[in-house]
Backbone as CSV, one residue per row, in Angstrom:
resi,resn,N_x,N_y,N_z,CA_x,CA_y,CA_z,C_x,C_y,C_z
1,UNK,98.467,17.609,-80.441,99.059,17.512,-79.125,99.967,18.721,-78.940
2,UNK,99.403,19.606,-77.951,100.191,21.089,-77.965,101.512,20.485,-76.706
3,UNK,102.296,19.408,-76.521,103.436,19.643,-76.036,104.363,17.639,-76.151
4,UNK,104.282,17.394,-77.285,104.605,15.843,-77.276,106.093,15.379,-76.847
5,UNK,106.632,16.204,-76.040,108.064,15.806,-75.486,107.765,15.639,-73.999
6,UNK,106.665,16.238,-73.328,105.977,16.421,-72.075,105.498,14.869,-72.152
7,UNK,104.902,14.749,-73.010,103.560,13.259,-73.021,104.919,12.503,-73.042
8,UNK,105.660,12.639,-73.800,106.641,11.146,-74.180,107.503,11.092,-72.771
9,UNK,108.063,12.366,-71.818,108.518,11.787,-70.565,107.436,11.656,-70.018
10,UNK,106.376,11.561,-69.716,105.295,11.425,-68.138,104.581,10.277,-68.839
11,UNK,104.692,10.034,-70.240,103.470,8.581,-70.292,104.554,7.644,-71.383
12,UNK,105.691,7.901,-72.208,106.043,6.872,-72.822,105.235,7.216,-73.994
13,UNK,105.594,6.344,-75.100,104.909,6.417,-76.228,104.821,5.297,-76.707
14,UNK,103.680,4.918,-77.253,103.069,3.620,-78.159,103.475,3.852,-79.852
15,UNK,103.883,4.388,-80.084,104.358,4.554,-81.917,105.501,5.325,-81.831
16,UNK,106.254,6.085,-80.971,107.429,6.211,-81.002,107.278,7.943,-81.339
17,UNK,105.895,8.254,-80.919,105.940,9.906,-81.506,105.611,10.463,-79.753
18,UNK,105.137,10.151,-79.619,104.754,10.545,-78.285,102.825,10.620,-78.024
19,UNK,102.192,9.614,-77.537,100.537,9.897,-77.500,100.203,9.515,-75.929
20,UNK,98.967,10.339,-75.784,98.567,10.424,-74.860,96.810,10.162,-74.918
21,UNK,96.293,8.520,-74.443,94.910,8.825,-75.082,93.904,8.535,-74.314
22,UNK,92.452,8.254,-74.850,91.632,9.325,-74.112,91.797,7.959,-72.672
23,UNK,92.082,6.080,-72.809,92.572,5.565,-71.612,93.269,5.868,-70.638
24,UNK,94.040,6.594,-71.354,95.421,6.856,-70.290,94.896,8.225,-69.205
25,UNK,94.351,9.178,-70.270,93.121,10.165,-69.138,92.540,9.837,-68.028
26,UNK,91.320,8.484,-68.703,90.611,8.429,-67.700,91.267,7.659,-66.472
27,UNK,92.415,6.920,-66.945,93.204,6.007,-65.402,93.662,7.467,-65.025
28,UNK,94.144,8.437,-65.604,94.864,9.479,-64.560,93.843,10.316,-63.822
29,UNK,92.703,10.638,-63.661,91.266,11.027,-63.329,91.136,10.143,-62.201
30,UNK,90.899,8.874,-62.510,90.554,8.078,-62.062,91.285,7.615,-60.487
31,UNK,92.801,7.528,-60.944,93.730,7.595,-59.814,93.706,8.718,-58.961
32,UNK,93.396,10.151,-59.415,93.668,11.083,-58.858,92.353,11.500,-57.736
33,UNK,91.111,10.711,-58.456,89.451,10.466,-57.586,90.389,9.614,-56.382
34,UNK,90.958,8.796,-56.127,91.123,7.691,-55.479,92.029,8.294,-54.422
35,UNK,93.187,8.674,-54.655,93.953,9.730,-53.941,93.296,10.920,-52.798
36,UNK,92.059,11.338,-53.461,91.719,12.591,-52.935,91.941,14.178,-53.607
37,UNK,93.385,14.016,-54.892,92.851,14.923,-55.258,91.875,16.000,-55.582
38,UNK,91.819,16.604,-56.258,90.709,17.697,-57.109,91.092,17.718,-58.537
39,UNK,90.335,17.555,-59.405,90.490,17.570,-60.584,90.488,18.519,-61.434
40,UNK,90.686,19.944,-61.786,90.287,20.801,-62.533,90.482,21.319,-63.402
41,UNK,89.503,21.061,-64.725,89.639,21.412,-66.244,90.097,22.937,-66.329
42,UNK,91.229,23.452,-67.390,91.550,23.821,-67.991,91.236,24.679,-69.111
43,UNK,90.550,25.809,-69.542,89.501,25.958,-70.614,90.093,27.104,-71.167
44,UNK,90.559,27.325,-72.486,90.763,28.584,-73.504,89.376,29.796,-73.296
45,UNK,89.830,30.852,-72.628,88.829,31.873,-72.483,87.843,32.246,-73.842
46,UNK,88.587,32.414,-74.722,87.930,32.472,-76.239,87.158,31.626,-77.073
47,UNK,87.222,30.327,-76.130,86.087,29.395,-77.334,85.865,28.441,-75.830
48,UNK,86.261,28.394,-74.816,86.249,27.316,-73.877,86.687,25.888,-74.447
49,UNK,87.418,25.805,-75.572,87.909,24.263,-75.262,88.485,24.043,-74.497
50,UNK,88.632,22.795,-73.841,89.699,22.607,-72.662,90.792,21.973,-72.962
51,UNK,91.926,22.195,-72.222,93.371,22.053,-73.185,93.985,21.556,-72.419
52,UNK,93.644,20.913,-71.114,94.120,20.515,-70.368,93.507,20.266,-68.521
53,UNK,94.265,19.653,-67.708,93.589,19.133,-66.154,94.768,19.561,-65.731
54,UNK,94.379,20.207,-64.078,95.523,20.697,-63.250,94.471,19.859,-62.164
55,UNK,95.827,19.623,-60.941,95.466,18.145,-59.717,95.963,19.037,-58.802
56,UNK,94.840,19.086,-57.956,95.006,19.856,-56.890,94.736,19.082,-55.549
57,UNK,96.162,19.066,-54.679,95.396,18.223,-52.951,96.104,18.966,-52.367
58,UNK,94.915,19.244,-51.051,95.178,20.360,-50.238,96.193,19.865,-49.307
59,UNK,96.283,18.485,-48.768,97.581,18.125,-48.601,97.869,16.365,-48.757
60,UNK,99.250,16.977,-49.367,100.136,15.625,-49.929,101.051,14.787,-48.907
61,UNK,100.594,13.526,-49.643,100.983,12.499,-48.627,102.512,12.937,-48.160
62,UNK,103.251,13.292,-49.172,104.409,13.023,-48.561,105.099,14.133,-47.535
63,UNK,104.591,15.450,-47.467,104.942,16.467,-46.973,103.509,17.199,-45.945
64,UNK,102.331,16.894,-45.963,101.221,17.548,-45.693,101.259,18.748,-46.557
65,UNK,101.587,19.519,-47.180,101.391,21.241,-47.566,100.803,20.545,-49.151
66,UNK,100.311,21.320,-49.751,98.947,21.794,-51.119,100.392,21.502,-51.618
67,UNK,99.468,20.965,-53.229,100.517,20.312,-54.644,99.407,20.603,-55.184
68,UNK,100.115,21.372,-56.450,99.456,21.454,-57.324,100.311,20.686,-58.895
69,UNK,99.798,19.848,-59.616,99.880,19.108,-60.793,99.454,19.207,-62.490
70,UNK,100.290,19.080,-62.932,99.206,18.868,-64.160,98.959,17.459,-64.774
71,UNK,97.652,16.988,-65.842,97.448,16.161,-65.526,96.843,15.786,-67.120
């Protein structure tokens, strides 16, 4: 987990270290399909793993103007 003080404020932790797993993904995907977001993977140029989701809506409920998220 390349940032476990990030995961432990935005999701809490189940063992007291800080985790983030692959459930908790797919409800945040999942919520963000439902919303209207955009979902878009993240990928290391050098091997393409992906290291992460950035949430993109062109406009947000609470203001109308583009938010961009990570996710």
């Amino acid at each position: 987990m390349s940032n476990p003080d990030y995961v432990n404020l935005t999701e809490g932790t189940n063992d007291g270290i800080g985790t983030y797993t692959k459930e908790q993904m797919l409800r945040d995907l999942h919520i963000a399909e439902l919303t209207g977001r955009k979902v878009i993977g993240i990928f290391k140029k050098e091997d393409q793993n992906l290291i992460g989701f950035l949430e993109y809506w062109e406009k947000a409920d609470v203001d109308q103007v583009p938010w961009l998220g990570l996710l």
